[in-house]
C-alpha positions in Angstrom: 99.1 106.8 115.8 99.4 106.5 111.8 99.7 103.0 110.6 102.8 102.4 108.7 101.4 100.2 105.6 104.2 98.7 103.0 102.8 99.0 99.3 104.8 98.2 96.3 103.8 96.6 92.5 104.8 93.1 92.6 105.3 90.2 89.9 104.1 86.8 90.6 107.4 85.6 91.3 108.2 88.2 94.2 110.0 90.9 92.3 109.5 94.9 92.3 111.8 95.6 89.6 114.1 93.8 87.1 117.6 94.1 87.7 118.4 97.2 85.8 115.3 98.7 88.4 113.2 98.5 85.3 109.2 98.6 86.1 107.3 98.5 82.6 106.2 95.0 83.2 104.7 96.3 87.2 103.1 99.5 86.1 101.4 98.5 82.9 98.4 98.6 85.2 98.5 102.2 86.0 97.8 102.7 82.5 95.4 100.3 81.0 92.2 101.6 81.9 89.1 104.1 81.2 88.8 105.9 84.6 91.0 108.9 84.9 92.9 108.9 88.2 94.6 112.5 88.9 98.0 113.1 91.2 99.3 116.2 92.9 101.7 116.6 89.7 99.7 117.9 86.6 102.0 115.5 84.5 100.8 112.3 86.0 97.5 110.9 85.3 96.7 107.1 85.4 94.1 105.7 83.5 93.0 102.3 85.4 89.9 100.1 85.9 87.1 100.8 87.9 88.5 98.7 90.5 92.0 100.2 90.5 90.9 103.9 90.1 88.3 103.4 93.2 91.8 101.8 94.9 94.3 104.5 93.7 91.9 106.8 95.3 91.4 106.0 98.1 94.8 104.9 98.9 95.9 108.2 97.8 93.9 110.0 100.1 95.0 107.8 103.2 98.4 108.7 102.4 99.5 111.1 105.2 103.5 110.4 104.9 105.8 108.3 102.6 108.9 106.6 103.4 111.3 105.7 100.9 114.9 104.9 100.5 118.1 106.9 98.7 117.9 105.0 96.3 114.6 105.1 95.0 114.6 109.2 95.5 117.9 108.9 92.9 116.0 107.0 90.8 113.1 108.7 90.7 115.1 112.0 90.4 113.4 113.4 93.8 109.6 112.7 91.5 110.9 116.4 90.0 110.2 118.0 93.9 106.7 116.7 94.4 105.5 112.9 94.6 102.5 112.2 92.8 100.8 111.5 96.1 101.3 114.9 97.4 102.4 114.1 100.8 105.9 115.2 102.9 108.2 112.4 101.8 110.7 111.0 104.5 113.9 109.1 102.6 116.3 107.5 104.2 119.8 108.0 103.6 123.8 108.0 104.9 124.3 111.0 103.5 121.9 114.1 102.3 122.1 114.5 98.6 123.8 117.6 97.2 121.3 120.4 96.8 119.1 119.4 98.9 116.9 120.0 101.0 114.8 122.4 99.7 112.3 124.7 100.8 109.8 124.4 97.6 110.2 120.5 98.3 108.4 118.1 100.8 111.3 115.9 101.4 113.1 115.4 104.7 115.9 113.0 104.6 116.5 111.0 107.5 120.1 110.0 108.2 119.8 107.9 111.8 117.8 105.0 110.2 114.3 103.8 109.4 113.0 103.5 113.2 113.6 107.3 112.9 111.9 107.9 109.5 109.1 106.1 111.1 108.7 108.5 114.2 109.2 111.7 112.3 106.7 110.3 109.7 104.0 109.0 111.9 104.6 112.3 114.0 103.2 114.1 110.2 100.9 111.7 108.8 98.4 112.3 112.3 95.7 109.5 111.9 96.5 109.2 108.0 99.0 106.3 107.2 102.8 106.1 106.8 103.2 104.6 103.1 106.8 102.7 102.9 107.9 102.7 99.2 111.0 100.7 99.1 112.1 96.6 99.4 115.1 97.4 101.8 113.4 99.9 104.3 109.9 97.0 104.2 112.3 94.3 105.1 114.2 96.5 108.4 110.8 97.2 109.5 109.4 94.0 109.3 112.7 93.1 111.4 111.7 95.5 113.7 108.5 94.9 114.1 107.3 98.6 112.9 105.3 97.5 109.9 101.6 97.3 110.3 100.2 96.4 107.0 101.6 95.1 103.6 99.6 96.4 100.2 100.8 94.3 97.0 99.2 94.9 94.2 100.4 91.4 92.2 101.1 92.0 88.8 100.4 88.4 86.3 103.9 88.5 85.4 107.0 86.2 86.1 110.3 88.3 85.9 112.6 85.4 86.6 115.1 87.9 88.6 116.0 91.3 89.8 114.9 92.9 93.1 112.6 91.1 95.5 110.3 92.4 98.0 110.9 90.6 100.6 114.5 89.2 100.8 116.7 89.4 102.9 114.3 89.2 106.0 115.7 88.7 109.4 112.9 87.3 111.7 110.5 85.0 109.6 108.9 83.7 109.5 106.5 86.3 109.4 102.9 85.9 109.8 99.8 87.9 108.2 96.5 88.1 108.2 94.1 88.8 105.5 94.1 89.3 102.8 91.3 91.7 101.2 91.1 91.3 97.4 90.3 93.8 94.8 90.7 92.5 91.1 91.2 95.2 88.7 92.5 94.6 84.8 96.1 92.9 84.8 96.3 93.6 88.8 95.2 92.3 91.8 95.6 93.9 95.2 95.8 92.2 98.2 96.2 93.8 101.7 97.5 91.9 104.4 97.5 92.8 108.3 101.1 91.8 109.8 100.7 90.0 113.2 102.1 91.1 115.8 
């Protein structure tokens, strides 16, 4: 069964975004590098370090589902109908957005909760892993005890506020194991093993 793997950007002060969901200050990363990193979408290329690109890569290619919430899908604008990792995108939602779905798009929205998301998406990904892609959606998972692994790749940067990545968290404490450390430029990515 696919693991389901949490994996956001991440200040050093525990934030994802600021509070107008602003990510210049997380992402500076993807972009600050010699080695070319290619997505699904011609439009999106990242230039990272060694480190990162060897990352990206293989994190990309792992990738067999994504979950994300309604709100990053509006923010986002749907990633124009294809996210940059190429795989069938679950999002989870009270209400299916107007004009949607589609049938040139990957996206399958999920309006009976994340426990759902992460059946339909584990039934997809095969032996590839479910990526989560949202604060809110990590922390109900967590909760439930659904969440296998937590990627952060920790940003040297102290927003002071906006949105957290972990808040709001019912059953903590929670415990992990790990991490495993790669050190690119201006990012360091830890992955941690949640215990269950």
């Amino acid at each position: 069964m696919a693991k389901v793997v949490a994996d956001m950007s991440m200040s050093l002060d525990g934030f994802i975004a600021d509070p107008d969901d602003g990510v210049e200050h997380l992402f500076g990363w993807y972009d600050n590098g010699d080695i070319e990193v290619t997505t699904t979408r011609p439009d999106l290329t990242f230039h990272t370090s060694k480190a990162s690109a060897e990352h990206l890569r293989e994190s990309f290619a792992d990738v067999g589902a994504l979950i994300c919430g309604r709100r990053l899908f509006d923010i986002t604008n749907g990633w124009g109908g294809n996210h940059p990792v190429g795989a069938p995108v679950f999002v989870v939602t009270h209400t299916v957005p107007e004009g949607w779905p589609r049938e040139d798009a990957p996206f399958t929205f999920v309006t009976d909760g994340p426990e759902s998301a992460v059946r339909q998406a584990q039934a997809v990904a095969g032996d590839k892993v479910v990526a989560v892609a949202t604060p809110t959606i990590t922390q109900q998972l967590l909760d439930a005890g659904l969440l296998d692994e937590i990627a952060v790749n920790l940003v040297p940067v102290l927003l002071g506020e906006g949105i957290r990545f972990f808040d709001n968290l019912a059953g903590s404490p929670v415990k992990l194991e790990g991490p495993t450390v790669i050190e690119g430029t201006d990012v360091t990515h830890l992955h941690y093993r949640v215990r269950k």
